[in-house]
KEMIKOL-200048 format. One record per residue (C-alpha): residue in one letter; x, y, z. Coordinates in steps of 0.2 Angstrom, whole numbers, plus 5000, padded with zeros to 4 digits. Layout:
AXYZ...
//
This chain:
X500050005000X500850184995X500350315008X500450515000X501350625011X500550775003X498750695008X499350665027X500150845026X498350945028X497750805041X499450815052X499251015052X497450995059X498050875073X499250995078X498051125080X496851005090X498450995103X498851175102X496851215108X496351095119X498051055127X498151065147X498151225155X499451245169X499251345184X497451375196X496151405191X495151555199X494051555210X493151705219X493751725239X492351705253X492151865260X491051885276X489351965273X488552085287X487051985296X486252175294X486652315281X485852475281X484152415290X483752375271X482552285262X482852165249X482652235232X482852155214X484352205203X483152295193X482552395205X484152445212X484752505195X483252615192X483552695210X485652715206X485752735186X486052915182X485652975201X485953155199X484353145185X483453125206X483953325210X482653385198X483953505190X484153505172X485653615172X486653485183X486053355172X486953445159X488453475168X488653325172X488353225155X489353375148X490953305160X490753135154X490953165140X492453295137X493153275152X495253255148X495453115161X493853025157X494653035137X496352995143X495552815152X494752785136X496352785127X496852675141X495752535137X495952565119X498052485123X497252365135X496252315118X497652305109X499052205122X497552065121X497352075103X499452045106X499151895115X497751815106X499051825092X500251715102X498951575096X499451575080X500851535066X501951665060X502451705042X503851815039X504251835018X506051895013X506851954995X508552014992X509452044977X511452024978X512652114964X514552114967X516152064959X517851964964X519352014964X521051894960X521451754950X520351614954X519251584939X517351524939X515751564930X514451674938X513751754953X513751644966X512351644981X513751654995X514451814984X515851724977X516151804959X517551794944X518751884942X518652054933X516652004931X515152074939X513851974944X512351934957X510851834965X509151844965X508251754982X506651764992X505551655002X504551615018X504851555035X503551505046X503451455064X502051405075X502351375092X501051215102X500251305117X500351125125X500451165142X499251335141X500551485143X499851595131X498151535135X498551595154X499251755148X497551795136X496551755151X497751865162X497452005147X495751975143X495552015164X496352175163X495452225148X493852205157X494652275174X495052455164X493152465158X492652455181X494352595182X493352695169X491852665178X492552705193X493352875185X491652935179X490752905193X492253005206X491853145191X489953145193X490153165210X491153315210X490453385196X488753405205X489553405223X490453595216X488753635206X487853615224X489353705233X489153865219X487253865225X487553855244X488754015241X487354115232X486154075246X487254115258X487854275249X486054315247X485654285266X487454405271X486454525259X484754535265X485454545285X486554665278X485154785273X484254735289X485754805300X485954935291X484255005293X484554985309X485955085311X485055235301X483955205316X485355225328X486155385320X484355475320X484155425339X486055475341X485755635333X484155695344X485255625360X484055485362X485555345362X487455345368X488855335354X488955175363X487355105351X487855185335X489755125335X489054945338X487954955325X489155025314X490454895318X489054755314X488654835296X490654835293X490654655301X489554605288X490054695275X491854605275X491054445272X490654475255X492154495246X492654305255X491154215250X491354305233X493154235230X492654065237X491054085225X492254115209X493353985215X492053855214X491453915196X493253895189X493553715196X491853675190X492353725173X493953645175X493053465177X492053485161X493753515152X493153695148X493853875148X493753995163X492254105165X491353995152X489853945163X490054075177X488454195167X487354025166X487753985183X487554155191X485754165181X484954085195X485154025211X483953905214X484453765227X484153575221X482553475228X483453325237X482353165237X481753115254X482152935254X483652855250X483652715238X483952525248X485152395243X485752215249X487452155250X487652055238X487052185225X488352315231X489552165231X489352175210X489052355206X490252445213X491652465200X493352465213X492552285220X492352215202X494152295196X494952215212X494052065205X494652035187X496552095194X496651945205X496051825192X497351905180X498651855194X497951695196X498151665176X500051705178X500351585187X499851475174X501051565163X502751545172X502351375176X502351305160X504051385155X504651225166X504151135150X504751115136X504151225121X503751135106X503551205088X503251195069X504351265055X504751285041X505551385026X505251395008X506551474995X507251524978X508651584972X509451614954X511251664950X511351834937X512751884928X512752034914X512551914899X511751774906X510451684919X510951544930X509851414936X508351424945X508551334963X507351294975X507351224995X506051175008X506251145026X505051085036X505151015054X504951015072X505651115085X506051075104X506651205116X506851155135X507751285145X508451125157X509551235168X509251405174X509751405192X508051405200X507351555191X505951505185X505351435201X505651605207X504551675196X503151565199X503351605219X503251785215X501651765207X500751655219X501351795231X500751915220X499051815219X498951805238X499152015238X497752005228X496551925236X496852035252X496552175242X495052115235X494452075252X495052245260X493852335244X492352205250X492452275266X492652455262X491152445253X490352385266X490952525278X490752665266X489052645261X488452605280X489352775282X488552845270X486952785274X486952835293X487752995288X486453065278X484952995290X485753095305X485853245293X484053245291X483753255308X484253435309X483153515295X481653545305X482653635320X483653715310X482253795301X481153825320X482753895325X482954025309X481054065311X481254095331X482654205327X481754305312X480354335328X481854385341X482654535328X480654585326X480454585344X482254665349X481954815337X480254865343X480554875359X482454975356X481155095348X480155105359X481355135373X481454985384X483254915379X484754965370X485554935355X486554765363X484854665363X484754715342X486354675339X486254495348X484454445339X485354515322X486754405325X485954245329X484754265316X486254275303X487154145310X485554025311X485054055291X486754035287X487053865297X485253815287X485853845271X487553765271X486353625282X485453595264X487253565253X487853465267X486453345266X486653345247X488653305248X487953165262X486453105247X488253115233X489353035244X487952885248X487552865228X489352855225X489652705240X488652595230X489452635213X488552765204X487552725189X487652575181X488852545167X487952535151
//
């Protein structure tokens, strides 16, 4: 029986690729670390992932404030650092596009055209391929061909290392994620900052036309000897007092604008006349949205990134322990070359190579085990840090969450407390014109009163920053 080598030739090839594919893998295999879950989280109720994404998927859309919502979407999309981490994934992309590439043969084609001459007395004929010429004759070579190789993923390396890359790609989509949602938040913790400043600017303003009324009062009553100097210089000092606020809460006011435009990636004083146009505090809800563990245990993007980097350690394990192993490839080399002199051709010459190739790096003092230690250290890192982000979460978003309930608390005394005072200055300044006390009593009741609305306003942000920093403990919106 003849056998034909060319007929065995395509069925050897796919043999070979059967081995290179489903070849053992080397290494662990991942598997995700058992964390400790609280027994109670935020006195919560169970909720379904769907609900949970409505409540947390584009959370600054709950504020009720189109021009925050536009800020915001504005700075996720110009933003220079959110464009820079999209670059960033783009070479994470491409380094697994790299090693998914490691897979497969290589084919690398070469020409080359040699023309020279010899010089002596050693006769011959022709151009040889080695550049040995004749004497006082010019001549040259003509060559090309192809050589391939195609290296066996027998033991799983480069499989290892695409599942090690193909982690990290997924791993710098949750560092974007993570990126944009740090950016939301401070985009619309400055926006509600800029309106804190107005209200408060506004408050300093109106007290500020308030004492100064009163100290007209005081400079009549001065005038027809009704009141000591004593009165008028304290209610002049007050007017001063609040005078020299503004220019503060004006500088802090501008400072706020510029690194609000900053964040969007934008020009100075490009939004500062559309933010100035109003002053309109945001509506805050007045429940927070409820969670379970689990559930903040796969949306927040710091947890899941922490994730895929200690699966992309785990996988490199896998990759140093197969270089203990010999490497075995395919290949082979197809050429042609043909000899040229000025009056004739020489002949046409072909060759073929075709074989296998084993490497085994037999001695290397150890290295390699070495290498394999540091990873499985470097594997061990990794799951403490995945388990220290697991806990985090928990602590920040139980923060988060008692913080912001203990904040309500104080609206409804704080507001008493700005109405009792607006009463007191009423009181205070009736009865200084009436006669029964002196300026002191105004000047206390104005005061307090300022004091109290300003404490109410700067209440409101903080309860907002406290609402931001909760929506930001369990990850933001959703990644589409």
């Amino acid at each position: 029986m003849q056998i034909n080598a060319r007929s065995l030739f395509p069925a050897g090839l796919a043999l070979i690729g059967f081995v290179a594919v489903s070849g053992c893998k080397l290494g662990p295999e991942y598997q995700r670390p058992v964390t400790a879950e609280p027994v109670h989280f935020l006195d919560a109720t169970q909720v379904s992932s769907t609900n949970l994404n409505a409540q947390l998927r584009n959370w600054w859309q709950t504020l009720n404030d189109p021009l925050l919502a536009e800020l915001v979407m504005r700075g996720l999309t110009n933003n220079l650092s959110v464009q820079s981490g999209i670059q960033k994934i783009r070479q994470s992309r491409a380094q697994l596009a790299q090693a998914n590439a490691g897979l497969w043969p290589t084919l690398t084609g070469t020409s080359s055209f040699n023309y020279g001459k010899k010089f002596g007395d050693a006769a011959g004929v022709g151009y040889s391929a080695t550049g040995a010429g004749i004497a006082g004759e010019w001549g040259g070579t003509f060559s090309g061909g192809f050589d391939a190789a195609w290296e066996l993923d027998i033991f799983g390396g480069y499989r290892r290392e695409i599942e090690a890359r193909e982690s990290e790609y997924e791993g710098m989509h949750y560092t974007q994620h993570d990126l944009e949602v740090s950016l939301a938040s401070e985009i619309a913790l400055h926006y509600l900052t800029i309106r804190m400043l107005q209200e408060v600017i506004a408050v300093t303003q109106s007290n500020l036309v308030t004492q100064s009324q009163s100290a007209e009062i005081t400079r009549k009553r001065h005038t027809a000897k009704i009141v000591s100097g004593l009165d008028l210089a304290n209610a002049e000092a007050q007017v001063q007092m609040t005078t020299a606020q503004l220019p503060t809460l004006q500088a802090s006011l501008a400072e706020y604008i510029l690194t609000l435009e900053n964040l969007l990636s934008e020009q100075p004083n490009t939004r500062k006349e559309q933010l100035l146009s109003t002053a309109t505090f945001p509506v805050l809800p007045a429940n927070l949205p409820t969670t379970i563990p689990n559930e903040l245990l796969r949306r927040r993007p710091d947890v899941r990134q922490a994730e895929t980097a200690l699966r992309a350690a785990t996988a490199r394990v896998g990759v140093e322990e197969a270089e203990l192993y010999p490497r075995l490839s395919l290949i082979g080399a197809l050429g042609a070359s043909v000899p040229y002199s000025p009056n004739t051709w020489g002949d046409f010459t072909e060759s073929l190579r075709l074989g296998p190739r084993l490497t085994w790096n037999i001695f290397n003092a150890g290295r390699v085990k070495a290498r394999i230690e540091e990873r499985k250290a470097l594997v061990e890192q990794a799951v403490l840090t995945y388990q220290k982000s697991v806990l985090n979460a928990y602590k920040e978003a139980e923060n988060a969450w008692q913080n912001y309930n203990e904040e309500v608390k104080r609206a409804t005394p704080l507001q008493q407390a700005v109405e009792s005072n607006q009463r007191a200055v009423h009181i205070a300044q009736e009865l200084y014109k009436a006669g029964y006390s002196d300026y002191t009593e105004v000047l206390i009741a104005e005061r307090s009163l300022l004091a109290a609305q300003d404490l109410e306003v700067r209440h409101r942000a903080l309860r907002a920053q406290k609402l931001i920093t909760f929506y930001k403990a369990l990850g933001g919106s959703t990644p589409e």
